[in-house]
C-alpha positions in Angstrom: -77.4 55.0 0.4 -75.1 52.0 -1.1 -77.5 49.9 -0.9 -80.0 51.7 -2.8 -77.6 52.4 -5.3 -76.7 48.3 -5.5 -80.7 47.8 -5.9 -80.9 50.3 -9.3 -77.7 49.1 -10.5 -79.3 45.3 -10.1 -82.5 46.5 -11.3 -80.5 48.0 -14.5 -78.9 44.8 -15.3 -82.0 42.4 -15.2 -83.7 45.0 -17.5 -80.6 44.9 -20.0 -80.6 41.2 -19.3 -84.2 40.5 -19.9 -84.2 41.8 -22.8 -86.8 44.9 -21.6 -85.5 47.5 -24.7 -87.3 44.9 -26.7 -91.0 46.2 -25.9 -92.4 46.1 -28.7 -90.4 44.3 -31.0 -92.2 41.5 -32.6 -91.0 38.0 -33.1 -90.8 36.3 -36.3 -89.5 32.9 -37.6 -87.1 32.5 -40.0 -87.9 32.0 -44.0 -88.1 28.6 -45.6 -87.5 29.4 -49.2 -87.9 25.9 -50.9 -89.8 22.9 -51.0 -88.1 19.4 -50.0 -89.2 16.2 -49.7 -88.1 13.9 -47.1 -84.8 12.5 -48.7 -84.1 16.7 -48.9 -84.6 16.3 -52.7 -86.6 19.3 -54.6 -90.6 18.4 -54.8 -91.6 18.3 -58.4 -95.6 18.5 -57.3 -95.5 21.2 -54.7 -97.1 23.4 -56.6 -96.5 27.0 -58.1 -96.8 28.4 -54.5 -94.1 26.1 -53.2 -91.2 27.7 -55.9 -89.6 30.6 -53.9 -90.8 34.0 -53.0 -92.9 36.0 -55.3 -91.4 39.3 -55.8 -94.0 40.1 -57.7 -96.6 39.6 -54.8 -94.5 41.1 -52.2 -93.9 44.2 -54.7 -97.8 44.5 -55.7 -99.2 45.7 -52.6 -97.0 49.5 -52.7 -97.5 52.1 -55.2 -95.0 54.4 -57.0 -95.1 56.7 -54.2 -93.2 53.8 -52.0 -96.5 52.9 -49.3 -99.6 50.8 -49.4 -103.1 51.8 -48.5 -105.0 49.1 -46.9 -107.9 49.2 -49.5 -110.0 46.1 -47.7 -110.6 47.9 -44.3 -113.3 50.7 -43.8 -112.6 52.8 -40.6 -114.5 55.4 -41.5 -117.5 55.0 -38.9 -115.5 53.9 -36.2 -116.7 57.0 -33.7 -120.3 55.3 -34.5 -119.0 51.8 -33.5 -118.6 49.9 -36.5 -115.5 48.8 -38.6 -116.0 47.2 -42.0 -114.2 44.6 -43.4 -113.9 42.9 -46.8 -113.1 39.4 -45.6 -112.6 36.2 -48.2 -113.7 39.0 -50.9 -116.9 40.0 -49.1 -117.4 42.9 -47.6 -119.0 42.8 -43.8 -119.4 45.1 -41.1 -118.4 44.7 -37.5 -119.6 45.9 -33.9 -116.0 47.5 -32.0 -116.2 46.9 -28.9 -113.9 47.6 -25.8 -111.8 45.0 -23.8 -112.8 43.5 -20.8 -112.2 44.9 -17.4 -110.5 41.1 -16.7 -108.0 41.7 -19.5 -107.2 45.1 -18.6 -106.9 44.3 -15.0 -104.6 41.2 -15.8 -102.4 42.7 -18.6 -101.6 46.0 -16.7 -100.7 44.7 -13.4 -98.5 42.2 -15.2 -96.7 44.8 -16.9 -96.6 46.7 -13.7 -95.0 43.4 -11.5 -92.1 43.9 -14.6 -91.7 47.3 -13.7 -91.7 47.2 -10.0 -90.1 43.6 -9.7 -87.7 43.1 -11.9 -85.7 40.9 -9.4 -88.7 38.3 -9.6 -88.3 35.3 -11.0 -91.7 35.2 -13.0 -91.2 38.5 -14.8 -89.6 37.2 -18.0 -92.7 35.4 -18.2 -95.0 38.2 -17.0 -93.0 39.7 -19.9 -93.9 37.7 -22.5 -97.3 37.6 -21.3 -98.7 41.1 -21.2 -96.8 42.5 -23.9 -96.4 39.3 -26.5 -99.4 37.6 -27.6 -99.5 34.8 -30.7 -101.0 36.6 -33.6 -103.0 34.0 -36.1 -104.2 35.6 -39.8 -105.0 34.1 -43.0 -104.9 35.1 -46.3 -102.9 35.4 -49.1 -99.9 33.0 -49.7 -96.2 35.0 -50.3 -94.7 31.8 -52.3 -92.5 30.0 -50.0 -95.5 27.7 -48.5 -98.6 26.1 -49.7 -100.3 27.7 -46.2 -101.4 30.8 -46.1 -102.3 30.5 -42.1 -100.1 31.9 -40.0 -99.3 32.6 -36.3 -96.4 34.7 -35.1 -95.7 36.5 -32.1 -96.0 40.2 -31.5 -95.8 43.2 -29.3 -98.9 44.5 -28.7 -99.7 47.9 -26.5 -102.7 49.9 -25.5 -103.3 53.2 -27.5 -103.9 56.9 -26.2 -107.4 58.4 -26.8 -108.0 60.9 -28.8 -107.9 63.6 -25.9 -104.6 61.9 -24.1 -102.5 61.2 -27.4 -100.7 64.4 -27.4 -99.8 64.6 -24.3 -98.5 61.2 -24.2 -96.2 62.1 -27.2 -94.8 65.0 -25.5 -94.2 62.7 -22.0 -92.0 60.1 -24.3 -90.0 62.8 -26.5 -89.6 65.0 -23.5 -87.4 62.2 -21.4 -86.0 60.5 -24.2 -82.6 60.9 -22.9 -83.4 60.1 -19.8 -82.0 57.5 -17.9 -83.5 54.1 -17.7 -84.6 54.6 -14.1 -86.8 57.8 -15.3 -88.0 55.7 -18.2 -89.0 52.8 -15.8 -91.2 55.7 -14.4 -92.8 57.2 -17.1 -94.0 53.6 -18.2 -95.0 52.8 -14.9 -97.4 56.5 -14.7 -98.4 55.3 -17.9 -99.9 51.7 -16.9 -101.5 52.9 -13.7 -103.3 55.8 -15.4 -106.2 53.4 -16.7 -107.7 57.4 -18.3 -105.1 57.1 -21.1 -106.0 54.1 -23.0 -108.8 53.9 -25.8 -109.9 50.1 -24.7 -111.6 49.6 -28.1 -108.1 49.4 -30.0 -104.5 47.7 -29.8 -101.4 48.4 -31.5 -98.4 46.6 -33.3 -95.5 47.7 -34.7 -94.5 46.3 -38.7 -90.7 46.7 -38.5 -89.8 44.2 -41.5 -92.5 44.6 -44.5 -91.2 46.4 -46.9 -91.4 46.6 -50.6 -88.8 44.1 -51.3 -90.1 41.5 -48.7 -93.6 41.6 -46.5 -94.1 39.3 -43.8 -96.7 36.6 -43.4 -98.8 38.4 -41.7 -98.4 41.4 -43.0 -99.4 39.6 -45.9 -102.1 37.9 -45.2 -103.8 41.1 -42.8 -103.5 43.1 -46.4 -105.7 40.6 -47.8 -108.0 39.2 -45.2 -107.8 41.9 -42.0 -109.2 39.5 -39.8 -106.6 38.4 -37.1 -106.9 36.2 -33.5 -103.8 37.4 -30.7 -104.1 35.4 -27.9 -102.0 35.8 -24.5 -101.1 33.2 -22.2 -102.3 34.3 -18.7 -101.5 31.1 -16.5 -103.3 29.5 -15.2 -105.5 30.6 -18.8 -104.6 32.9 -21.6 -106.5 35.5 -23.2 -108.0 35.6 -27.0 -109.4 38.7 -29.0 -110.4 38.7 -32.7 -109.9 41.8 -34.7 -110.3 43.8 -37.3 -107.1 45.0 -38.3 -106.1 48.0 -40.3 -102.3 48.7 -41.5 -101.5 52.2 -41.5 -98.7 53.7 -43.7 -97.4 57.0 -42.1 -96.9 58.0 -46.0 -100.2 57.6 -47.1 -101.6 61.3 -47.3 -105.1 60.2 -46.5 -105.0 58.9 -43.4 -106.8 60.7 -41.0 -104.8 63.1 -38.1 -106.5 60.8 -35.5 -104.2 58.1 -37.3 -101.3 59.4 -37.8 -101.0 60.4 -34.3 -101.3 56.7 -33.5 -98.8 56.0 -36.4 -96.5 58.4 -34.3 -97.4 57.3 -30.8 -96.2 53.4 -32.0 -93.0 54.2 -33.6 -92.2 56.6 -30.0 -92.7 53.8 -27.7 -91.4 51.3 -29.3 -88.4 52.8 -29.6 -88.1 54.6 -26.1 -86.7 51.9 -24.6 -85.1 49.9 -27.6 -82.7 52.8 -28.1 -83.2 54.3 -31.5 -83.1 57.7 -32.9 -84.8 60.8 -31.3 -88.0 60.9 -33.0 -89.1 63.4 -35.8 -93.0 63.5 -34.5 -93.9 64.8 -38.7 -92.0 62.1 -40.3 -92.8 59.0 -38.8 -91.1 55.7 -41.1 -92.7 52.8 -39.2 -95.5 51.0 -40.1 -98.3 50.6 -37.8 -101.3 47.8 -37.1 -104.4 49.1 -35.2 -106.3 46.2 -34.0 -109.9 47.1 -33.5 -111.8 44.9 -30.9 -114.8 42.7 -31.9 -114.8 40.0 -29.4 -112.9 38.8 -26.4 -112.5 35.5 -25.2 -111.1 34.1 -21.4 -109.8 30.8 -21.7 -108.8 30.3 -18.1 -109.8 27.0 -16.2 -112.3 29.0 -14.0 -115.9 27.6 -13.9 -118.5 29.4 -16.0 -115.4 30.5 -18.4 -113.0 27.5 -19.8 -113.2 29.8 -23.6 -116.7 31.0 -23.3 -116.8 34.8 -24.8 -117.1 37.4 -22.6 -116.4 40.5 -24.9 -120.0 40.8 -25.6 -121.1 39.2 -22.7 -123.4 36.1 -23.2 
């Protein structure tokens, strides 16, 4: 009996350790608000882009009402398997299409060695790799760089169908004060019931964009909602390109099939991270759904070494 207590106490203290409350919190890199040349001097030809942060670009995007509507994606056919897309000021319409089984294999049973290994040495990295994945967008400068390319790392998750989402919802609220042992649980039900998931999307959480202040790729998604994550899967990594459409849970005209989702990334991101019990009308957070176009296996493997396999060619 100790020494089954000794194991969850361990198993508790890598988790806290690890840093496994942090999910689904994305990473971002810190602000460079000038321009200097190499003797740290201001640059007198960096151009207007180089001054500071625009606050009027970073106010523009939200209305008087206080949230955005992402004007340059079209969801509306997505049950018909198309997403549109007005990308470099042309409008275009992509096929969605689901991830591969290799993906879904790999990035579940990597989140499950997390879950039901904590003590081994590669699960910080089996962390990172499932769950994190480097996020590259273009787009629309915000004033402190003469690039509007950008790659950041996220936290990325799977999201509920249609017919699983509720119940899902009620799962996390119902043991959100449970202890971290029952939480381990509920995740782990969750990433061995491959029924859940809707394959043909991904999720990210927006924590920092805000009138006042938007991130790069927040940014630059608003503009152009095309967007590459890629996850490093060693021996390889993974790569999917995206349509991707941020969601405002204030925006009245978002569908109910989108404000559930809205809902279901704000819940389980904070299940484990330890914020406030959740009010399932009045979501806050903003939320990116990432709809599939193409996949990509950049493992060393003869006959794949890049080539795409979401289609197949």
């Amino acid at each position: 009996m100790s020494d089954k207590k000794d194991n969850k106490s361990d198993r508790r203290d890598f988790i806290k350790a690890a840093g496994f409350a942090g999910l689904a919190i994305p990473v971002v890199s810190a602000i460079a608000t000038g321009c200097d040349d190499d003797d740290g001097e201001e640059c007198t030809d960096c151009g207007d882009n180089d001054a500071g942060l625009d606050e009027n670009k970073l106010t523009a995007l939200w209305n008087e009402q206080g949230y955005f509507v992402h004007e340059n994606v079209d969801i509306s056919r997505f049950e018909e398997g198309e997403i549109s897309a007005k990308i470099d000021g042309v409008w275009s319409t992509f096929p969605n299409r689901k991830l591969s089984n290799g993906f879904i294999d790999w990035n579940f049973a990597a989140r499950l060695n997390v879950i039901q290994s904590p003590m081994d040495p590669t699960c910080p990295m089996c962390l990172d790799g499932p769950h994190s994945g480097a996020l590259a967008t273009y787009g629309l400068t915000r004033g402190d760089s003469r690039f509007s390319l950008n790659c950041a790392f996220k936290g990325f998750g799977f999201v509920p169908t249609v017919e699983a989402i509720d119940g899902c919802i009620d799962t996390v609220m119902s043991n959100w004060n449970s202890s971290t042992m029952v939480k381990l649980g509920v995740l782990e039900e969750f990433y061995t019931n491959r029924d859940l998931w809707d394959y043909r999307l991904l999720d990210s959480i927006e924590l920092y964009s805000a009138p006042g202040f938007c991130t790069h790729s927040f940014l630059n998604q608003m503009e152009n909602p095309i967007a590459t994550i890629c996850w490093l899967a060693i021996p390889g990594s993974y790569e999917v390109r995206a349509i991707a459409h941020l969601i405002h849970p204030k925006d009245p005209d978002i569908s109910e099939e989108d404000f559930k989702r809205v809902r279901w990334v704000e819940m389980i991101h904070d299940f484990y991270h330890g914020g406030p019990y959740p009010d399932p009308q009045n979501p806050t957070r903003l939320a990116v759904m990432y709809y599939v176009v193409e996949e990509f296996d950049n493992s060393p493997a003869p006959g794949l070494m890049g080539l795409r396999t979401v289609p197949p060619l």
